[in-house]
KETORMI-164963 format. One record per residue (C-alpha): residue number from 1; residue in one letter; x, y, z. Coordinates in Angstrom, 3 decimals. Example, Ala and Ser with C-alpha at 12.3 -4.5 7.8 and 13.67 -1.06 7.14 Angstrom:
(rec 1 'A' (12.300 -4.500 7.800))
(rec 2 'S' (13.670 -1.060 7.140))
***
This chain:
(rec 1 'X' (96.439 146.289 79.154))
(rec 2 'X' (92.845 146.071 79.665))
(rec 3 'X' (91.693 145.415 83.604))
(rec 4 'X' (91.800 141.767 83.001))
(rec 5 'X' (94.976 140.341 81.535))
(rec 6 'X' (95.487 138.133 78.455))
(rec 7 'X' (97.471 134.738 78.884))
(rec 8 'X' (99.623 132.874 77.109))
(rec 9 'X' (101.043 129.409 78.273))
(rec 10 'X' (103.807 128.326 77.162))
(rec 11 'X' (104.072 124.249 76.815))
(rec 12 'X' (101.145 122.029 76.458))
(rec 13 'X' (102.059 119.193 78.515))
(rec 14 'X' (100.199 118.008 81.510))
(rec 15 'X' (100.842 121.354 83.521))
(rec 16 'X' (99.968 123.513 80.465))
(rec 17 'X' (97.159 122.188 79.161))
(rec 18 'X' (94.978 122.133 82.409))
(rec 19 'X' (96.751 125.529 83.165))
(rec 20 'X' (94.998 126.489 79.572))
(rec 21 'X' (92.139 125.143 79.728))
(rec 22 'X' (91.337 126.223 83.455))
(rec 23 'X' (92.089 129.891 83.310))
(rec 24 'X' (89.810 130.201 80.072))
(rec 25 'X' (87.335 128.759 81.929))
(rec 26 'X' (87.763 131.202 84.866))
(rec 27 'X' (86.858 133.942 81.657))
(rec 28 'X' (90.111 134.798 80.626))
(rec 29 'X' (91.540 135.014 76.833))
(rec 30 'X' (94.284 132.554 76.401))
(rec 31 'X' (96.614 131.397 73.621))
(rec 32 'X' (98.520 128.371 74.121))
(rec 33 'X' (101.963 127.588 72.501))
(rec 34 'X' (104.020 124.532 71.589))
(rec 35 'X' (106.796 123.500 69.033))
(rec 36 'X' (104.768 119.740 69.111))
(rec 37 'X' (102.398 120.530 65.688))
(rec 38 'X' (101.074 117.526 66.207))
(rec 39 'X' (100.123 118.112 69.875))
(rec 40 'X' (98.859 121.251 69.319))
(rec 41 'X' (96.207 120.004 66.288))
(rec 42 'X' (94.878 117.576 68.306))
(rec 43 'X' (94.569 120.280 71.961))
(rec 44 'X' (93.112 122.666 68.452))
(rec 45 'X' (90.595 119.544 68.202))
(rec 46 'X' (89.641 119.535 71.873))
(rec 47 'X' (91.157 115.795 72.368))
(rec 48 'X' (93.228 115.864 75.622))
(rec 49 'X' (96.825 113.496 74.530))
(rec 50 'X' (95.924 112.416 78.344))
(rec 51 'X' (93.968 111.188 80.914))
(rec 52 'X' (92.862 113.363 83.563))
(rec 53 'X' (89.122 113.772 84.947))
(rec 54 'X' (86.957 116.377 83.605))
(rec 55 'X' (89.789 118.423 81.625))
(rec 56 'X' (88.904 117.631 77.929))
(rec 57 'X' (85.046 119.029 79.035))
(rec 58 'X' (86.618 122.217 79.858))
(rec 59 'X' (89.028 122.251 77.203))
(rec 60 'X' (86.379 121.899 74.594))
(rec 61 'X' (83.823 124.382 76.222))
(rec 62 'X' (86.813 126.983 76.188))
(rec 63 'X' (87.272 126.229 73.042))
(rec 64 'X' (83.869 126.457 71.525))
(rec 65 'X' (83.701 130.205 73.857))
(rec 66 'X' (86.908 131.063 71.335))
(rec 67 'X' (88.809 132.265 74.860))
(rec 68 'X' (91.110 129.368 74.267))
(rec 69 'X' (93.166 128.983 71.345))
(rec 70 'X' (96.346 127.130 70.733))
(rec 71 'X' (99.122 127.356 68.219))
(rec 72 'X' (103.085 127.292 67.112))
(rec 73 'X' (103.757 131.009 66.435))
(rec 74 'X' (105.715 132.639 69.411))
(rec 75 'X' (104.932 135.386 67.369))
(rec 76 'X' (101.558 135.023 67.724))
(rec 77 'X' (102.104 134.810 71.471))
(rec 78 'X' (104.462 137.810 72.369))
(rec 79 'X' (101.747 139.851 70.288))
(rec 80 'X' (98.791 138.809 72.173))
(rec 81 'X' (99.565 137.866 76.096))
(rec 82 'X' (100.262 140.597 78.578))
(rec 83 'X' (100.851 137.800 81.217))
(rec 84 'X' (102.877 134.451 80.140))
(rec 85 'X' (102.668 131.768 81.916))
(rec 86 'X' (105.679 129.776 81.273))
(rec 87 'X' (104.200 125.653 81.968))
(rec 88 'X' (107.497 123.324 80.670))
(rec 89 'X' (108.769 120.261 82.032))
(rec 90 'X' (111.834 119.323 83.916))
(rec 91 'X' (112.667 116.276 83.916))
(rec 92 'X' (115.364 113.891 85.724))
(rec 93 'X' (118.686 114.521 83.402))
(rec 94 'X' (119.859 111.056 82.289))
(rec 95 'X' (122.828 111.056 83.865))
(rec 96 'X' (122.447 112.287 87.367))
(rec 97 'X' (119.631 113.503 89.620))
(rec 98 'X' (119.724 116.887 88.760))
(rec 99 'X' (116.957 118.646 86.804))
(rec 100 'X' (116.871 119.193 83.380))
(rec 101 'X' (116.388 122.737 82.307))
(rec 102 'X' (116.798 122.600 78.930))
(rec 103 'X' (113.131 122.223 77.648))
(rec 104 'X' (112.891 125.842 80.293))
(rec 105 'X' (115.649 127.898 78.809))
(rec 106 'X' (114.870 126.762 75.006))
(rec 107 'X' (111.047 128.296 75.859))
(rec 108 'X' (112.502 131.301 77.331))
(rec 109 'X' (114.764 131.735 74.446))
(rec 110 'X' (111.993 131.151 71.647))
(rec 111 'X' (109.449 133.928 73.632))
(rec 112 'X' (112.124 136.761 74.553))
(rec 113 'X' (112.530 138.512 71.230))
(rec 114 'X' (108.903 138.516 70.825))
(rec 115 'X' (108.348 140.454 74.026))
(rec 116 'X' (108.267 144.102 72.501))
(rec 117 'X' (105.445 145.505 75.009))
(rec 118 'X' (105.507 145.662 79.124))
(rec 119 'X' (104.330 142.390 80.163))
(rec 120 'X' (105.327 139.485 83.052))
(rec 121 'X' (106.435 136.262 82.818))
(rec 122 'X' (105.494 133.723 85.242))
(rec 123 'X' (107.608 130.680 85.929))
(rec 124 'X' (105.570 127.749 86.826))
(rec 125 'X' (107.225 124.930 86.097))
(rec 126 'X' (109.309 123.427 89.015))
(rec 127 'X' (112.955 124.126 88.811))
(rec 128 'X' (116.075 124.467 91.044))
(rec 129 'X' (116.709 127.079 93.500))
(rec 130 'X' (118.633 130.113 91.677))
(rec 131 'X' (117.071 129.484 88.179))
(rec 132 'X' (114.858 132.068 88.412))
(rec 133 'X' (117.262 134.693 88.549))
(rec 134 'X' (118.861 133.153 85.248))
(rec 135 'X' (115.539 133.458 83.742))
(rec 136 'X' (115.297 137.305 84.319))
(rec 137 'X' (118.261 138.383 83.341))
(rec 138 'X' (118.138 136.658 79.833))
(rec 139 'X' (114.522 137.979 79.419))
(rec 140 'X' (115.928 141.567 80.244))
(rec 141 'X' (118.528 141.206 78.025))
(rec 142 'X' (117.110 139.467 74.569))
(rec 143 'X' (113.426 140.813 74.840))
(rec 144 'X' (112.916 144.665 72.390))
(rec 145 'X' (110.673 145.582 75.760))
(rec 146 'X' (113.925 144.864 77.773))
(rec 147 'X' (112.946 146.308 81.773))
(rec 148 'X' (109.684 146.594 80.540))
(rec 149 'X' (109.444 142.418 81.089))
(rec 150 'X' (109.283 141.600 84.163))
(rec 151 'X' (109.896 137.767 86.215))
(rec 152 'X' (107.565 136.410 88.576))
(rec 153 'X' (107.687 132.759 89.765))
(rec 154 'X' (104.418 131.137 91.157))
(rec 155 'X' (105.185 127.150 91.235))
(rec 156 'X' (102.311 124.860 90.602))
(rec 157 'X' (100.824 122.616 93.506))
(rec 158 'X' (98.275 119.915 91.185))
(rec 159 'X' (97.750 116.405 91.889))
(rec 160 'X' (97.438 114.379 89.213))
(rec 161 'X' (93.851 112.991 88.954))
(rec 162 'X' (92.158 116.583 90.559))
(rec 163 'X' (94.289 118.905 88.277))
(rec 164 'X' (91.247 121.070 86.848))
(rec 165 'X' (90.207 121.165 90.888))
(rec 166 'X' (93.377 121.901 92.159))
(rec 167 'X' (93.605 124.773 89.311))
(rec 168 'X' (90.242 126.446 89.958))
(rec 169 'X' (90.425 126.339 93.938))
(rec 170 'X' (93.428 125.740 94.672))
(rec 171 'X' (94.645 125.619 98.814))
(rec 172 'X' (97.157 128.248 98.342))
(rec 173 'X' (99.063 130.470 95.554))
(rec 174 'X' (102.532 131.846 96.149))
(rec 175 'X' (104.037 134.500 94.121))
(rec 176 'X' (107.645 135.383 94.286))
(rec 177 'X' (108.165 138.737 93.111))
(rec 178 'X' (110.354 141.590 93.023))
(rec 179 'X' (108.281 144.778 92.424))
(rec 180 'X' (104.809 145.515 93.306))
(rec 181 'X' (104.252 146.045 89.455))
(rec 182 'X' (104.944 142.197 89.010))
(rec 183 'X' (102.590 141.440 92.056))
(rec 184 'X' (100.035 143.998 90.645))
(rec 185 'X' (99.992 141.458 87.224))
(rec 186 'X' (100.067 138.306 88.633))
(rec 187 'X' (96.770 139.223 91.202))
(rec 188 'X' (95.384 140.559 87.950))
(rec 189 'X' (95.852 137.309 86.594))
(rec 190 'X' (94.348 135.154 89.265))
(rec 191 'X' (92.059 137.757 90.196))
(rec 192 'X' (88.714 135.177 90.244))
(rec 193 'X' (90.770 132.877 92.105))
(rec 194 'X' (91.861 135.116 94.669))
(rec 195 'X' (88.650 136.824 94.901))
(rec 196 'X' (87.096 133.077 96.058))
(rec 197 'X' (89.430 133.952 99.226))
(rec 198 'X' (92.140 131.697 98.183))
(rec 199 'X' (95.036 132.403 100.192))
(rec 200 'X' (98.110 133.982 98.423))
(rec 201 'X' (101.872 134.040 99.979))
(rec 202 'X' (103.781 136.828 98.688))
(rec 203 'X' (107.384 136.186 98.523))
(rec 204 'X' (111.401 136.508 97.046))
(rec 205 'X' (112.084 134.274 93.964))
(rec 206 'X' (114.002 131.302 96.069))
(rec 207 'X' (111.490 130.816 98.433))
(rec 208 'X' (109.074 130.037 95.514))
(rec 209 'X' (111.041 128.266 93.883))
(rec 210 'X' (112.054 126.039 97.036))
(rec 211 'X' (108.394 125.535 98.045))
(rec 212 'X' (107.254 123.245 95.585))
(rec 213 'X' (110.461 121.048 95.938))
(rec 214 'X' (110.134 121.585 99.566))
(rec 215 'X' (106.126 120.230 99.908))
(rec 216 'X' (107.213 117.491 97.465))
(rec 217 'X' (110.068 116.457 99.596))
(rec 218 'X' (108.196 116.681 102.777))
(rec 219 'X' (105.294 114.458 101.347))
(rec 220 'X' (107.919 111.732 99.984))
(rec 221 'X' (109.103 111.576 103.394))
(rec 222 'X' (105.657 110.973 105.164))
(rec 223 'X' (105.419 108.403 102.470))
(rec 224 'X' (108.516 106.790 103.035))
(rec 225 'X' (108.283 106.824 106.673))
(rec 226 'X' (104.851 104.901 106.366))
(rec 227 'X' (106.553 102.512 104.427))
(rec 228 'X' (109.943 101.983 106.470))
(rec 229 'X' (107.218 101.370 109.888))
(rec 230 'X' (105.505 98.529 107.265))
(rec 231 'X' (109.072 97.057 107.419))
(rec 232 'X' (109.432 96.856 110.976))
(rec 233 'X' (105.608 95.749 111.128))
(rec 234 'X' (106.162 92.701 108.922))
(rec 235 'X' (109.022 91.226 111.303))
(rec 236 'X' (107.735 91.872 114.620))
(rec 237 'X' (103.763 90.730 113.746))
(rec 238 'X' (102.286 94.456 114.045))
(rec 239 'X' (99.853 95.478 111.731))
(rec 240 'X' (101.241 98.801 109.581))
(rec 241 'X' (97.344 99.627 108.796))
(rec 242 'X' (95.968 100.019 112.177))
(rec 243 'X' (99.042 101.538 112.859))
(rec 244 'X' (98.475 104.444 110.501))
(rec 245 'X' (95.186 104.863 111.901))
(rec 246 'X' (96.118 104.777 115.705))
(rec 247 'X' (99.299 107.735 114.184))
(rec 248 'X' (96.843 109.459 112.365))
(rec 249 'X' (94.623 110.872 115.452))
(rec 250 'X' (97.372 112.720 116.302))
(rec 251 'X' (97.107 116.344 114.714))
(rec 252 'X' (100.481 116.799 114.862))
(rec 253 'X' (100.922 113.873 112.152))
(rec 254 'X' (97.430 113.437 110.526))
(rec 255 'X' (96.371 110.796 108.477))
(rec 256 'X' (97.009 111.960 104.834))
(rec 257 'X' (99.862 110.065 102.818))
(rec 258 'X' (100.529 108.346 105.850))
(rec 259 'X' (99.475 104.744 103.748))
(rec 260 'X' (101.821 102.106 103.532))
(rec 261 'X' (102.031 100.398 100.514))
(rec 262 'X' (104.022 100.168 97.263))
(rec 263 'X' (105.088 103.598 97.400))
(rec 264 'X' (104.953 106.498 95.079))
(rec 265 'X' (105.997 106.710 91.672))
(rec 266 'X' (105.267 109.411 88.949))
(rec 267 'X' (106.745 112.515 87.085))
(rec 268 'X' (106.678 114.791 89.956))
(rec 269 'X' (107.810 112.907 93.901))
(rec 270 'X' (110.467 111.097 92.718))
(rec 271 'X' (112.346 113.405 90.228))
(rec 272 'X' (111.852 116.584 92.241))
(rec 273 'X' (113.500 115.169 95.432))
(rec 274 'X' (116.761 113.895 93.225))
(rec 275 'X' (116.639 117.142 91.893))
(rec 276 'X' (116.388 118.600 95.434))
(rec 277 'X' (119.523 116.836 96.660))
(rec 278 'X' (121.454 117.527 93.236))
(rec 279 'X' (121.100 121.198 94.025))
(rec 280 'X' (121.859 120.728 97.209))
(rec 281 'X' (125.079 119.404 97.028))
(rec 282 'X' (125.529 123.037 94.555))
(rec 283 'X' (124.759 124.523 96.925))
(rec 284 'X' (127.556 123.217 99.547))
(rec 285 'X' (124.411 121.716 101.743))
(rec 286 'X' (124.191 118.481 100.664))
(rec 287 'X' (124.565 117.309 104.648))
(rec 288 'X' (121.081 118.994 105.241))
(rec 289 'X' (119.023 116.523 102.766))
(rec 290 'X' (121.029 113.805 103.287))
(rec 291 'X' (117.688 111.801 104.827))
(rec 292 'X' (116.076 112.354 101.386))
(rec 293 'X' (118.553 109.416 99.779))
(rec 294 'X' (117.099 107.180 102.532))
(rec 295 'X' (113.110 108.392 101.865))
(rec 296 'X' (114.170 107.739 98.119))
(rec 297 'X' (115.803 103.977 99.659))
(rec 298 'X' (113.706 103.179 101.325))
(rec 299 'X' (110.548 103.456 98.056))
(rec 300 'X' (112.439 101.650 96.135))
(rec 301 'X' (112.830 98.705 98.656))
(rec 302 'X' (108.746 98.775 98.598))
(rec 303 'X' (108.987 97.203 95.389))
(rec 304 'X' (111.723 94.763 95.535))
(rec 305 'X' (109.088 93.613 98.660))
(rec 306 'X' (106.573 93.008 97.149))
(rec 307 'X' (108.208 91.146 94.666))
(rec 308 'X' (109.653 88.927 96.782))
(rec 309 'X' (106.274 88.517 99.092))
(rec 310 'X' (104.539 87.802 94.983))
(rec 311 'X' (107.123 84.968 94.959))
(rec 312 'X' (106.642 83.493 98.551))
(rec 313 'X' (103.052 82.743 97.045))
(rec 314 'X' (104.254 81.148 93.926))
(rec 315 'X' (105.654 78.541 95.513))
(rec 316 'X' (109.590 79.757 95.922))
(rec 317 'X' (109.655 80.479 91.803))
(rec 318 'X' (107.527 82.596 88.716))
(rec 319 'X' (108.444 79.706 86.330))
(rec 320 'X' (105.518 78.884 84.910))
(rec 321 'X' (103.491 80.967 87.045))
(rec 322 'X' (100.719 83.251 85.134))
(rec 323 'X' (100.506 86.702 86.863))
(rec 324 'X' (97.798 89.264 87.034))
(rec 325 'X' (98.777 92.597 87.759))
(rec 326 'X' (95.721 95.370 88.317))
(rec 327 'X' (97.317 98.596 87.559))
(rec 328 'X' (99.901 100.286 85.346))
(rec 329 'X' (99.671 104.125 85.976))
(rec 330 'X' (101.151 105.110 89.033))
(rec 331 'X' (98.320 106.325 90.672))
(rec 332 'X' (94.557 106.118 90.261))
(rec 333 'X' (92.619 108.250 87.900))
(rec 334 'X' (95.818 109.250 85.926))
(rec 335 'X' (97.171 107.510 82.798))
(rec 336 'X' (100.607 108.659 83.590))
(rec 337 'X' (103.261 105.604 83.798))
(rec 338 'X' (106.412 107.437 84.322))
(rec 339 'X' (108.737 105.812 87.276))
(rec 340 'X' (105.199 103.538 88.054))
(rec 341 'X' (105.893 101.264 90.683))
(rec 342 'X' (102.908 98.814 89.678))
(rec 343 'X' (105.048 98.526 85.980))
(rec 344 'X' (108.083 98.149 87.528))
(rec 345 'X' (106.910 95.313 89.738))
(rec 346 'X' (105.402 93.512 86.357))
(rec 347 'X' (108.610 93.951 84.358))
(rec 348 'X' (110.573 92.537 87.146))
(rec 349 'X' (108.332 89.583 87.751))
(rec 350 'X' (108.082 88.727 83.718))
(rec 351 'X' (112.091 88.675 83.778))
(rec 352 'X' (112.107 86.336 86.527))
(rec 353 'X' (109.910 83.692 84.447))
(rec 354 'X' (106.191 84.303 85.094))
(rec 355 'X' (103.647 85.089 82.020))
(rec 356 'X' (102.262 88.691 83.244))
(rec 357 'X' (98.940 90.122 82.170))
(rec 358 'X' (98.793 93.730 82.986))
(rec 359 'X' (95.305 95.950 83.026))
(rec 360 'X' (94.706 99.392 83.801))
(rec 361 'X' (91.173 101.644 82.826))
(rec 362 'X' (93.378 104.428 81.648))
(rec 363 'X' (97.226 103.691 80.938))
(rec 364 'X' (97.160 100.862 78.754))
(rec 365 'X' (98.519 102.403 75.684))
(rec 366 'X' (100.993 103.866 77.702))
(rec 367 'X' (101.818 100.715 78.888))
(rec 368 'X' (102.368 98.834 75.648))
(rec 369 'X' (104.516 101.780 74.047))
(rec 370 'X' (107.094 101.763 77.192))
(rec 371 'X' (107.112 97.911 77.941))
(rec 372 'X' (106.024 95.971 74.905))
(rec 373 'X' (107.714 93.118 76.583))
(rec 374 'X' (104.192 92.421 78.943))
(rec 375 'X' (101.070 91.060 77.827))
(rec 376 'X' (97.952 93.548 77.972))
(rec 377 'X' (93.939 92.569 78.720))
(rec 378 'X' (91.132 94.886 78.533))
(rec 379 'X' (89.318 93.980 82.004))
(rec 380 'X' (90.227 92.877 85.013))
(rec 381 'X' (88.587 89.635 84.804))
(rec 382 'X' (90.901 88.701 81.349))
(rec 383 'X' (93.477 89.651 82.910))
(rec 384 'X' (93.070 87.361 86.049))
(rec 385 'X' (91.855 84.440 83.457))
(rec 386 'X' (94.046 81.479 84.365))
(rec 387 'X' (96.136 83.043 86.721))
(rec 388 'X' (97.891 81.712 89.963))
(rec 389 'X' (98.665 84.847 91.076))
(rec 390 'X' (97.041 88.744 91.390))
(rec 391 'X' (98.666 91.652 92.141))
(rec 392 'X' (96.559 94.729 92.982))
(rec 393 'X' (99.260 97.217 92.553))
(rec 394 'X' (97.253 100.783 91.501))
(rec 395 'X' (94.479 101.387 93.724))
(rec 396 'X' (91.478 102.582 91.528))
(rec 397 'X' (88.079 102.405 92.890))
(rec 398 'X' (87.418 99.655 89.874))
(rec 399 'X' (89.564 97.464 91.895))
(rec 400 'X' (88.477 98.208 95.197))
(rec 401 'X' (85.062 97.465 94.537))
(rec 402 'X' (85.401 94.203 92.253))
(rec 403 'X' (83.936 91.358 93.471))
(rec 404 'X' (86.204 88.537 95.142))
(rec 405 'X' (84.178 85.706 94.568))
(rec 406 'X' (83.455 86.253 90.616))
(rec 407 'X' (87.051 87.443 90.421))
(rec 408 'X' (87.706 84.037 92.155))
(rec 409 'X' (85.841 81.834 89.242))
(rec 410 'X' (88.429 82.087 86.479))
(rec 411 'X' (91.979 82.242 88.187))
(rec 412 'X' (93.931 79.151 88.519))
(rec 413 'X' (94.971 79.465 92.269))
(rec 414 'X' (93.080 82.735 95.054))
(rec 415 'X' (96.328 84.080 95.689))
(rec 416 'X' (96.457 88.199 95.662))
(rec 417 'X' (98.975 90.222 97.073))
(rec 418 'X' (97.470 94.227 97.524))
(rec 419 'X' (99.689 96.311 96.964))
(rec 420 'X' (98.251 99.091 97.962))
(rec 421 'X' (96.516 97.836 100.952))
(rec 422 'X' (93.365 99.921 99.839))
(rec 423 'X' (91.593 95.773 99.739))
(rec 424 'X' (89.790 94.608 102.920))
(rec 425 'X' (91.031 91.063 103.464))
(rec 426 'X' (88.276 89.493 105.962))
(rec 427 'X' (86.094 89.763 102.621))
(rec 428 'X' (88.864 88.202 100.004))
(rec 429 'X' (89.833 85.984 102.548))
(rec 430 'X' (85.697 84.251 103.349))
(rec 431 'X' (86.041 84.100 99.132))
(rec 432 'X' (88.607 81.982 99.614))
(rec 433 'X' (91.614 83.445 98.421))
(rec 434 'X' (95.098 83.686 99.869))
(rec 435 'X' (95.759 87.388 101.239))
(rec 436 'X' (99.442 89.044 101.734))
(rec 437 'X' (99.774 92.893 101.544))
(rec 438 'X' (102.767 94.760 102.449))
(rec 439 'X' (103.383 95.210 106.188))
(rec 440 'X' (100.252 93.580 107.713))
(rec 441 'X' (99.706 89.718 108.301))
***
């Protein structure tokens, strides 16, 4: 192996691709893998199958450089990478909270007897305290290089919406090894990153694996908390925004994801702290994260809220009530739609009688695959066309910045309920329309 490493990633999902894309782009040869032909023609193509901010410029660059290549040959891959980076998904499993693995071990399985050579393989992909372990010992005992392959886990910390950011400078790597040959690798393999002064925690293979879980679960509760003092806010008169602010001048708490609104939503919160009290309870600890059932509670109430605040406006019922819901992904600047909260308040809401026009910049198609029982407009103003009722439910700055008064010229009836409370209601309110927002007055 030459000073600088090759890389392989294995998976070309959200985590993969940007994981691709951005360590080309840091000068690095990679090859990219996937059993999704499809997929991989269209990554070959430089079209991105998603939205995320400034990825599909580096992915195309890369590609044009030739440092980034992509294709279905594990082959191909245990001939060229010395370091493989293995980027999968884990889901929810359908039947409980725990994770499912399955998408991990059938990757592991497909690479191992290709690994004839010394080389590492880094887990990145979130998983369940003790799978690492797993991991090794099938890679030491199916791959030709057999010792000679070597585990290291170094969990991925990107937001959706700044993943090509959070992949170039990221706020912190941790690497849980188990020889300083592994360690050697894997600082060969971030080497530009580290050499930006990145910070680097150098650990066993469970505390890796539990930090990711662990920052996830800590973030959900900060969330959640937010949320529960929005409940308490709404029956005694207080005001859950200033709040927030008058909490977040403390440096002890701080004023990130301390927002009360609909709550979050997505492919990573939600899954990963179910997963976190599935394993848990394997564990014999269940006791300890106990609270997270209530953080989970009490995000799911957020919703059944504001659906019920949506109704106070209609007039007691959404029979014959047209709705306009702003947002579909659950966050801005993503088109992801898994476990959205803004979709879940629109599918409700359509059950329950009312004609619901959903837009979103990004998610629509997403949207119309995974409920083709709402209708779809392609602005914000079609949307609200005729409507008695608008829900600002994801907070992009496209919303935040529309105007009130021309929003106000072809809805039925100024009634909005934010969401997100990201609007600032003494300027919908002088347009005339009827404010509400989750824990304020």
């Amino acid at each position: 192996m030459s000073t600088r490493p090759r890389l392989t990633v294995i998976g070309t999902g959200y985590l993969g691709t940007t994981h691709a894309a951005c360590m080309a782009d840091l000068g690095f040869e990679v090859l990219g893998v996937d059993i999704d032909e499809t997929k991989i023609a269209r990554l070959a193509a430089g079209e991105v199958p998603f939205y995320e901010p400034e990825l599909e410029q580096v992915l195309r660059k890369n590609l044009e450089t030739g440092r980034l290549r992509f294709t279905t040959s594990f082959a191909d891959v245990g001939d060229f990478g010395d370091v493989h980076f293995l980027c999968v998904g884990t889901p929810q499993r359908k039947d409980d909270y725990a994770a499912d693995l399955s998408a991990l071990h059938a990757a592991v399985d497909a690479l191992a007897p290709h690994l004839s050579r010394p080389c590492l393989v880094v887990g990145k992909s979130t998983v369940p305290a003790g799978t690492a372990v797993g991991v090794a010992q099938t890679l030491r005992a199916t791959a030709p290089a057999g010792e000679q392959v070597e585990l290291a886990w170094s969990p991925e910390f990107l937001r959706e919406g700044f993943a090509v950011r959070d992949t170039l400078r990221p706020d912190r790597l941790v690497f849980g090894v188990v020889s300083p040959r592994g360690e050697t690798l894997l600082r060969a393999a971030y080497a530009p990153i580290l050499a930006a002064g990145t910070p680097v925690v150098i650990t066993d293979f469970a505390t890796a694996e539990l930090v990711k879980v662990a920052a996830n679960a800590f973030l959900a509760t900060k969330i959640s908390f937010i949320n529960a003092m929005a409940e308490v806010c709404e029956v005694t008169g207080a005001d859950v925004t200033q709040l927030s602010e008058a909490l977040s001048y403390d440096e002890r708490i701080g004023g990130r994801f301390l927002h009360a609104g609909l709550g979050f939503g997505g492919g990573c919160l939600p899954k990963d702290i179910r997963a976190f009290m599935a394993r848990a309870e394997e564990l014999g600890v269940d006791q300890a994260l106990s609270f997270l059932r209530e953080v989970d509670a009490i995000n799911l109430r957020r919703r059944a809220r504001l659906v019920d605040l949506a109704e106070e406006l209609a007039e007691g019922s959404f029979r014959n009530c047209r709705v306009a819901v702003l947002g579909a992904a659950f966050k801005p600047n993503s088109d992801d739609i898994r476990d959205s909260p803004a979709l879940d308040v629109a599918a409700t809401i359509q059950r329950r009688g009312a004609t619901v026009w959903v837009y979103d910049p990004a998610a629509l198609d997403n949207a119309r695959r995974d409920y083709p029982q709402l209708s779809y407009a392609e602005s914000a103003m079609a949307a609200a066309a005729g409507a008695d009722l608008v829900l600002h439910l994801t907070e992009w700055a496209e919303f935040r910045t529309m105007d009130p008064a021309a929003l106000g010229t072809v809805v039925n009836r100024r009634n909005i309920v934010d969401g997100r409370n990201a609007l600032d209601p003494v300027r919908w309110r002088a347009a005339g329309w009827t404010y509400r927002a989750l824990g304020r007055h």
